[in-house]
C-alpha positions as CSV (number, residue, x, y, z in Angstrom):
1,X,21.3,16.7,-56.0
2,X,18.1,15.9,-54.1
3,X,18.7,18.1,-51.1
4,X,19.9,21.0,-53.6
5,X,16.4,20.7,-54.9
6,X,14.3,20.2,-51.4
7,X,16.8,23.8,-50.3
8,X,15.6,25.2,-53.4
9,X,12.3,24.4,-52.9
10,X,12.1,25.7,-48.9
11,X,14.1,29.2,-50.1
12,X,11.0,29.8,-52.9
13,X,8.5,29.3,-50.2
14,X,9.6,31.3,-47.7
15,X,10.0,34.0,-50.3
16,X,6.6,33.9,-51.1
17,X,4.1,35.4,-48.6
18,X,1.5,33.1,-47.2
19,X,-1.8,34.7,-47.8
20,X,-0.4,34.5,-51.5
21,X,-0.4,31.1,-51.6
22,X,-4.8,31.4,-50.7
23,X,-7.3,32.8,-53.2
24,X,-8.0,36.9,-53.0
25,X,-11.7,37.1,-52.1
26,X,-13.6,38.5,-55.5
27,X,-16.8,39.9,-56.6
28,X,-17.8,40.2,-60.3
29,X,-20.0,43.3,-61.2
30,X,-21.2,43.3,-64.9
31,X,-21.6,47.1,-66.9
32,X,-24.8,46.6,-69.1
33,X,-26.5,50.3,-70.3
34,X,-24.3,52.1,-68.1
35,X,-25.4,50.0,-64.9
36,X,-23.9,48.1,-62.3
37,X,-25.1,45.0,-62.0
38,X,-25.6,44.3,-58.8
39,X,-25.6,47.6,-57.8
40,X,-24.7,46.8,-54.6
41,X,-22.0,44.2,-53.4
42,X,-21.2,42.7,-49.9
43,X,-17.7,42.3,-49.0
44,X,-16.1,40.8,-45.5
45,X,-14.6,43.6,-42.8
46,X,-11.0,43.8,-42.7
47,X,-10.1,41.6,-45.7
48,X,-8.4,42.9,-49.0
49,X,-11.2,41.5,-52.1
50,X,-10.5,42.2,-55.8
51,X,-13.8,44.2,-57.3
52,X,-13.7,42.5,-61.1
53,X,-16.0,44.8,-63.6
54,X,-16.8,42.9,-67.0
55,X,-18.2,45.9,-69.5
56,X,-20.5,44.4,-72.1
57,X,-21.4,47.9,-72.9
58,X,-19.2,49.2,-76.7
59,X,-18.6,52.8,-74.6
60,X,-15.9,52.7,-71.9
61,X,-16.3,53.4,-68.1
62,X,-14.6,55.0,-65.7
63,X,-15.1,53.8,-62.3
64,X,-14.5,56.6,-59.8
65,X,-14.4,56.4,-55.9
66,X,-14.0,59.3,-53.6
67,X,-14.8,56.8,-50.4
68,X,-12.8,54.0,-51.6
69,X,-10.0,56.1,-53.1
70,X,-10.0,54.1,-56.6
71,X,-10.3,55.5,-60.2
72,X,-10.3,52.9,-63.1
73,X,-10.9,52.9,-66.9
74,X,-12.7,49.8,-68.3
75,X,-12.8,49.9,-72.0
76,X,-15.9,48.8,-74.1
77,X,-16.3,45.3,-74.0
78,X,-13.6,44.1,-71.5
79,X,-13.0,43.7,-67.9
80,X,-10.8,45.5,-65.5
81,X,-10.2,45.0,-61.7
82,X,-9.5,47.3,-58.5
83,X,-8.1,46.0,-55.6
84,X,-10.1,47.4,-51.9
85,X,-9.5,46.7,-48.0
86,X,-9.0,46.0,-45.9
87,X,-12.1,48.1,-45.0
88,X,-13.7,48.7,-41.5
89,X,-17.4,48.5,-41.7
90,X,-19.5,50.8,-43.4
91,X,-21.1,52.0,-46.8
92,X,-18.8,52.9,-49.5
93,X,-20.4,54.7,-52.7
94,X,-18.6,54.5,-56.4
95,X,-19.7,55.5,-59.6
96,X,-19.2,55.8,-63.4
97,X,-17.9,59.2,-63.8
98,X,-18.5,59.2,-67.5
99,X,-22.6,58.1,-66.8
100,X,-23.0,59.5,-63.5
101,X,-26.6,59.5,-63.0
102,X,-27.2,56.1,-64.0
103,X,-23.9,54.1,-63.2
104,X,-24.2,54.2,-59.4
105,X,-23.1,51.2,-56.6
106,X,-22.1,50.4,-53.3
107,X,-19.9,48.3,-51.3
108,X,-20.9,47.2,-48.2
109,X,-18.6,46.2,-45.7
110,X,-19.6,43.8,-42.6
111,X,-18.7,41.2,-40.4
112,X,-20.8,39.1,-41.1
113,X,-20.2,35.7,-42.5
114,X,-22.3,36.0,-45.7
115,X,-21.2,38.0,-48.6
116,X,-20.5,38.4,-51.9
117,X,-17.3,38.1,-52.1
118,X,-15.9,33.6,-52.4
């Protein structure tokens, strides 16, 4: 019974990918009056980071990205995530399509070893 269980045990792990097993890099970005807060984020160069946007406005928002190839509704008073990278370095623009001149951020992308993103 015990080495069914260890067999079982080594089959599930080398189902599941390793970079499963560590944390997604994230960044939280809050919607308040139809800004971003921070308007601009740093993440690391060449690593995939989860972009987490928590709308405390009661109007929904739809985050748009023509450099980052995203597009996400986040309902009034909830959160919603998009998933980017890996990115090569650079300055990537994205905005709320539904508040345009005021919902406007950026996502920098660098190699260096401080960012935003834990």
């Amino acid at each position: 019974m015990r080495l069914l269980r260890q067999t079982i045990a080594l089959t599930l792990i080398t189902l599941v990918p390793l970079h499963a097993w560590s944390a997604l890099p994230e960044v939280v970005i809050e919607i308040r009056d139809h800004l971003f807060i921070p308007q601009t984020v740093r993440i690391p160069e060449g690593k995939k980071v989860r972009l987490v946007f928590i709308n405390h406005d009661s109007s929904p928002e739809e985050i748009d990205s023509f450099d980052l190839n995203r597009e996400k509704v986040i309902f009034g008073n909830s959160k919603g995530s998009i998933f980017v990278g890996p990115l090569p370095n650079g300055r990537y623009k994205f905005f709320g399509e539904l508040h345009p001149n005021s919902a406007v951020g950026y996502v920098i992308v660098s190699d260096e070893e401080k960012t935003d993103a834990d």
